[in-house]
C-alpha positions in Angstrom: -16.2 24.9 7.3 -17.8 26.0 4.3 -18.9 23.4 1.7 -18.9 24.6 -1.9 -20.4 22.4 -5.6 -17.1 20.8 -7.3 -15.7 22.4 -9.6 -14.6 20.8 -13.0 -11.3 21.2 -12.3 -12.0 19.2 -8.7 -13.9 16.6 -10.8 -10.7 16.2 -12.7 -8.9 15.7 -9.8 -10.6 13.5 -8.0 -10.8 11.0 -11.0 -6.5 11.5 -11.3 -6.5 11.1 -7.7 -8.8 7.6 -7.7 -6.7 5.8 -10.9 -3.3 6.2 -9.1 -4.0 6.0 -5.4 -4.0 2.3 -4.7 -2.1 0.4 -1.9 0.8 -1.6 -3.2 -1.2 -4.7 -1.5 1.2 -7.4 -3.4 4.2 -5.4 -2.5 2.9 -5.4 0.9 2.3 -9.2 1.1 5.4 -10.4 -0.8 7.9 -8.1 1.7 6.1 -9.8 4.9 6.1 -12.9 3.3 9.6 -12.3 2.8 10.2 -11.3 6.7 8.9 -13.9 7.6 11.1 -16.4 5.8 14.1 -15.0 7.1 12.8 -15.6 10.7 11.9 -18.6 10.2 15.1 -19.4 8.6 17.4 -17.8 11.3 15.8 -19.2 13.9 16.1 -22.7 12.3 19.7 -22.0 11.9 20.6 -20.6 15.3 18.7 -23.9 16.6 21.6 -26.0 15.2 
């Protein structure tokens, strides 16, 4: 593979690319926080 200098347009890019591209971490957390109430809840009603 043949490495060539960035271009302006790949400097461009690249910045677009780093604003936007950010794991949803609080999505993330909330949904398995989320999960995990509902097991914890089924199980304690299947228990009685």
């Amino acid at each position: 593979m043949v490495f060539t200098e960035l271009t302006d347009a790949d400097r461009k890019r690249n910045q677009y690319l780093d604003q936007i591209n950010h794991a949803p971490y609080s999505a993330i957390f909330f949904t398995m926080l989320i999960m995990l109430l509902l097991v914890t809840v089924s199980i304690s009603i299947g228990a009685f």
